[in-house]
N, C-alpha and C positions, 0 to 999 in steps of 0.2 A: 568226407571219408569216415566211415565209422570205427571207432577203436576196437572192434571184433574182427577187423582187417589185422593186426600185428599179429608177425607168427618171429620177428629175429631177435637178435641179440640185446638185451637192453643192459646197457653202461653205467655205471653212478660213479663219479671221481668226484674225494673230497676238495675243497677249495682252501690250498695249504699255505700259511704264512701271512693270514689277512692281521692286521694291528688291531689293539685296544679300538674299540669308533667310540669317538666324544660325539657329543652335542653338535650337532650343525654339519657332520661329514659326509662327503658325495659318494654316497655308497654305491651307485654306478661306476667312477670311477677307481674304488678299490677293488670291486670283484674285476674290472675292467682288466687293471694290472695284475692282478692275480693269476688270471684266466688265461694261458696260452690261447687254447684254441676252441673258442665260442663258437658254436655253428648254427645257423639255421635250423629252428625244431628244436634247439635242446631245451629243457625246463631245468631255469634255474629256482632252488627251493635255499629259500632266507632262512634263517633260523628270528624269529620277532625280537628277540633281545636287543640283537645289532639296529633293526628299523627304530624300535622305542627309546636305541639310547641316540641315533642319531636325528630323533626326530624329539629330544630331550623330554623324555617321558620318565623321567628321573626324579623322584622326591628325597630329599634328603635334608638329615637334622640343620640343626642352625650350625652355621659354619663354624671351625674353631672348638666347636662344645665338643668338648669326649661323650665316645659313645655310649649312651644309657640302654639298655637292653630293654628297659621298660618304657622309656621313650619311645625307642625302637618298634616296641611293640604296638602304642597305642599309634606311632603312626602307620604302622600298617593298617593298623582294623580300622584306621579314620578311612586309609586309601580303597581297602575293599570295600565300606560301606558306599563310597562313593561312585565306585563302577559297580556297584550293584543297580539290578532294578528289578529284581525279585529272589527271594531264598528259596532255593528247591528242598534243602533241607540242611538239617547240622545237626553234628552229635560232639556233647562238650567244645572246645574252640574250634574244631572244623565245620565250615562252611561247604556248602555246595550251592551256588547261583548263578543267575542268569544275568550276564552284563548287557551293557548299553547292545552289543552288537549282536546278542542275540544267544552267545554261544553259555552253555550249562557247563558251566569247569567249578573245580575246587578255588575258591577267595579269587572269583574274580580275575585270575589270572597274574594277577599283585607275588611279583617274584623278589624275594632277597639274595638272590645266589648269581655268581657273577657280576656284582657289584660292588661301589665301595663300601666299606663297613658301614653301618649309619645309614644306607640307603635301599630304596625300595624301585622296584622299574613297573611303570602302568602299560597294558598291551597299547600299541599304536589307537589313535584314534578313529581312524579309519583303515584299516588294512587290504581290502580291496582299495580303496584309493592309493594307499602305499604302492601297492603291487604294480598298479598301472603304471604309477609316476614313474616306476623303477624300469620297468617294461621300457619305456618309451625313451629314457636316457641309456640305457644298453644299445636299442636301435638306434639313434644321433648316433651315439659313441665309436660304436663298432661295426655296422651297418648290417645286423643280423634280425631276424622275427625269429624270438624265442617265447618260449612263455613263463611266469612268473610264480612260484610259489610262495607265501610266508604262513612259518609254523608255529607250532607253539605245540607243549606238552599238554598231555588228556590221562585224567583214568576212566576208567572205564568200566557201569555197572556190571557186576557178577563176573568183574574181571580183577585180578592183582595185576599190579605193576602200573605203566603208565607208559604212552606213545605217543608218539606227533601226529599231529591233526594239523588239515589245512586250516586257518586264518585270514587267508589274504588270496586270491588269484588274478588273473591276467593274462589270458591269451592260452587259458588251458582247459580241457573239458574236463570239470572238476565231476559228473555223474552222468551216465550213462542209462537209456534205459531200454532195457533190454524185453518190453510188452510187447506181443504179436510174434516176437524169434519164436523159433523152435531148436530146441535142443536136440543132441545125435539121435535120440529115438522117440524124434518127430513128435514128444509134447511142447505146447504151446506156454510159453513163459508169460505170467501175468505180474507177475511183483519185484522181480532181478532186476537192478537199477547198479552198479558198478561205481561205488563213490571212488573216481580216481584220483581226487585229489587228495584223499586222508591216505592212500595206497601210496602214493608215491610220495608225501611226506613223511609216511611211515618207511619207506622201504631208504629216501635220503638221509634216515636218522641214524641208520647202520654203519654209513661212515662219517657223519660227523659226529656224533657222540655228546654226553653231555659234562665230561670231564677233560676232554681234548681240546677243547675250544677249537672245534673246525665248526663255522656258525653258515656255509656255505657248500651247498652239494650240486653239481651239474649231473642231470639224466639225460642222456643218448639213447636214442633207438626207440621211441615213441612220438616218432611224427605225428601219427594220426590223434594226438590229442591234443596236440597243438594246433590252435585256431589262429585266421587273421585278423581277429576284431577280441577287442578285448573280454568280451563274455560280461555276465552277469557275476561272473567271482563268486566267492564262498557263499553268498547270499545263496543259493542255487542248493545248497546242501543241506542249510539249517532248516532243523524242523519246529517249526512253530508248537507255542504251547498249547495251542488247541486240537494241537493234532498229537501229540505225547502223551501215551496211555500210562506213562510214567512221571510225568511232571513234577510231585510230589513227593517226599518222605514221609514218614509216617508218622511225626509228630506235625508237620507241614500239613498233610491232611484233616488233621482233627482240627488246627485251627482255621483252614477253610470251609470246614463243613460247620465251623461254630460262628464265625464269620459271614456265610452264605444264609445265615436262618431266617431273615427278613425275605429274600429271594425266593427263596423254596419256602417260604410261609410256615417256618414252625416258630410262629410267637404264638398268643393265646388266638389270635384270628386267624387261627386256619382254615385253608378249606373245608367246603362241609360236600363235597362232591368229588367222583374219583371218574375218569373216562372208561365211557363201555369200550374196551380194547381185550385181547389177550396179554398177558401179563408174565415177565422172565418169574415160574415157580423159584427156580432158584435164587434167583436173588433176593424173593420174599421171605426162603427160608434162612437167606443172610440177616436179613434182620431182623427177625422175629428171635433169632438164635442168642442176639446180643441181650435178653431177656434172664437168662438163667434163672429164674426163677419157677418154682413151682407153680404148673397152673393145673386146673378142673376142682373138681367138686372135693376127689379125697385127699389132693395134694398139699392142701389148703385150709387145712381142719384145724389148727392151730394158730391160725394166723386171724387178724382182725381186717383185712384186707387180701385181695386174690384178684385174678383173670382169670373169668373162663369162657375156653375157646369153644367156638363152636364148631364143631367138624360135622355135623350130621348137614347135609345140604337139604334135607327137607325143612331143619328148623333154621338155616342162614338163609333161606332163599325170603320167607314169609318176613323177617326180619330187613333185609334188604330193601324191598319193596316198602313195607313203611316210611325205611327216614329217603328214601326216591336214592337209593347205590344200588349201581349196577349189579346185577348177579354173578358178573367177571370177578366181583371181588375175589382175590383169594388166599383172603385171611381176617377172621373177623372174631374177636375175643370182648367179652363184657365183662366192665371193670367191676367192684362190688367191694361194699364193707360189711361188716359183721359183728359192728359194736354201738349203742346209741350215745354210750358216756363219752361225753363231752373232751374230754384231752387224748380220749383213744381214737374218737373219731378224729381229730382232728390230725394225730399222726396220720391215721390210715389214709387218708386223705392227700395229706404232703407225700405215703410213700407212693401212692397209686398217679401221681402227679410227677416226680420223679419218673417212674417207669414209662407216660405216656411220653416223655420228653426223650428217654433215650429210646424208645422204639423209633419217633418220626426222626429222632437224628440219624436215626440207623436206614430209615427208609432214604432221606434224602441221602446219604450215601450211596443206597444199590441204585439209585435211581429210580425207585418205587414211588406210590401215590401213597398218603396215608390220609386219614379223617380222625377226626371225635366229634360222635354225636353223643350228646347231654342225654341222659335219661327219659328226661320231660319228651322228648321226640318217639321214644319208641313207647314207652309203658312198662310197668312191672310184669303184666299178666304174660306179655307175649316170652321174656325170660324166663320166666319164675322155672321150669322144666329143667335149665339149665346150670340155675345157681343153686348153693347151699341152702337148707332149708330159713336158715334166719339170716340171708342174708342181703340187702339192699343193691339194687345197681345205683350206678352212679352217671356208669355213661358207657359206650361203646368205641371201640378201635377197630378202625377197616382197611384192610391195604388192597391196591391193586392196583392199577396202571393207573400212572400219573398223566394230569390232564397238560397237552400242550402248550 
């Protein structure tokens, strides 16, 4: 049955009067009690707190010790380093990472609130497995197919505040997707996919709240999303980091692209070869840009060192052709000095070295090809038109598409 079938009433009733849950509690059996009237199709949505403390997910100082706040603290960052397994990004002590399970939240998910002083709660271990186990002792219990949510709080980029997202499912179509429908005037949907599970965790948060301690919401009137077979759970939802055109922050990014330099070959043994392709213009003027620097002939009249580009495609093409780079290039500048004394050249040298290092860092970022070919490859004579009258090449810079 597809969830584009629902047109009635949907229901959400808090779950009122459930106890403190310790360590070791049969949380089937308290929503059990709780729950007048379970029926068939309803989706019960956990709040994770209750699953993590009763599946003792609970770190806490050494017994007895008054609580140290700095204690406190280091063991949190010990607990988030620990369900970390990679940093999306941080700004001063907050974190943003990616846990064992996949999901991109703030620290891991590592909560101090609604717990004892002194203590920290780790999200469940497995939470689709939670969901099922919980799933299947509701059915024993009370002899109903319902399906299973656990949530947990999110914020959310280019977004304030913070909402529940699913964590855990069971017996629920947690996404939908909606490629090949057509919409009321009859365009063709290619990308609408209906995450229902972050929808109706989000929409069960309404009435249980995060200062009420209602940790339990039943939803009504959404058969069609309730399945007989436990489903693939939240797995189904997350989206891989290779598929995240956001994966990174922006200090995160620079150390992977300083990190990635062996890969993308910007040590001294770079490629010396770029692929005959068409090439994103823009992205080459992304990083030709991270340049800021004066280039051509008059830009550069003071300086003991310079780049100058070549923009006439009569005199890049004949250039090209010598050191064997495609005529796709597009972008090709000749580095040069302009001093023979010995500690000036030698700066000019280290700056024009400098500068070739942040161009190809800049190309492996847009995705671009870059090269350096050495001087001895091309000759003076075929430059000399280009550069300043007294001024030496060194070597050339080529971007264009990057070879496979």
């Amino acid at each position: 049955m597809s969830s584009g079938a629902h047109h009635g009433e949907v229901v959400i009733r808090p779950v009122l009067g459930m106890p403190e849950v310790e360590a070791g509690a049969d949380l089937a059996g308290l929503i059990a009690a709780h729950t007048m009237d379970l029926r068939d199709h309803d989706i019960v949505v956990v709040s994770s707190k209750i699953v993590s403390k009763a599946e003792d997910r609970t770190i806490a100082a050494a017994d007895g010790a008054a609580v140290d706040p700095l204690q406190v603290a280091a063991m949190r960052a010990d607990a988030i380093r620990s369900e970390t397994v990679r940093v999306v990004a941080e700004r001063g002590a907050m974190r943003i990472v990616e846990t064992r399970h996949g999901f991109v939240m703030a620290a891991a998910g590592v909560d101090a609130s609604n717990v004892a002083a002194g203590s920290v709660l780790l999200l469940p271990v497995d939470p689709d497995g939670s969901a099922r186990a919980l799933r299947t002792a509701l059915s024993e219990r009370l002899g109903v197919t319902v399906g299973v949510l656990i949530t947990d709080t999110f914020g959310r980029p280019w977004r304030l505040g913070q909402t529940d997202l699913a964590i855990g499912a069971a017996g629920v179509r947690v996404i939908d997707s909606h490629r090949g429908r057509h919409d009321a005037h009859g365009n063709e949907l290619a990308v609408t996919a209906p995450a229902h599970g972050d929808e109706l965790a989000g929409a069960a948060e309404l009435v249980k709240g995060k200062i009420a301690q209602v940790p339990v919401a039943i939803i009504r009137g959404l058969a069609a999303l309730v399945t007989e077979e436990d489903g693939p759970g939240v797995r189904a939802l997350v989206r891989t980091a290779e598929e995240d055109m956001f994966r990174l922050g922006t200090r995160e990014a620079g150390r992977e692209a300083v990190r990635s330099r062996p890969r993308d070959g910007l040590t001294d043994a770079l490629p010396d070869r770029l692929a005959d392709a068409p090439v994103d213009v823009d992205a080459v003027r992304q990083a030709v840009a991270v340049l800021r620097v004066p280039t051509g002939r008059g830009a550069s009249s003071t300086r003991d060192w310079g780049l100058a580009e070549v923009d006439d495609a009569e005199v890049r093409k004949p250039l090209l052709d010598v050191v064997g780079l495609p005529t796709s290039a597009a972008y090709v500048a000749v580095a040069y000095v302009r001093t023979h004394e010995s500690a000036g050249r030698t700066a000019a040298l280290l700056a024009l070295g400098g500068i070739r290092e942040r161009l190809t860092l800049a190309c492996a970022v847009e995705g671009v090809g870059s090269v350096w070919i050495p001087a001895e490859r091309f000759g003076a004579a075929l430059v000399r038109s280009i550069l300043p009258a007294d001024a030496e090449s060194v070597g050339m810079l080529a971007i264009g598409a990057a070879l496979p």
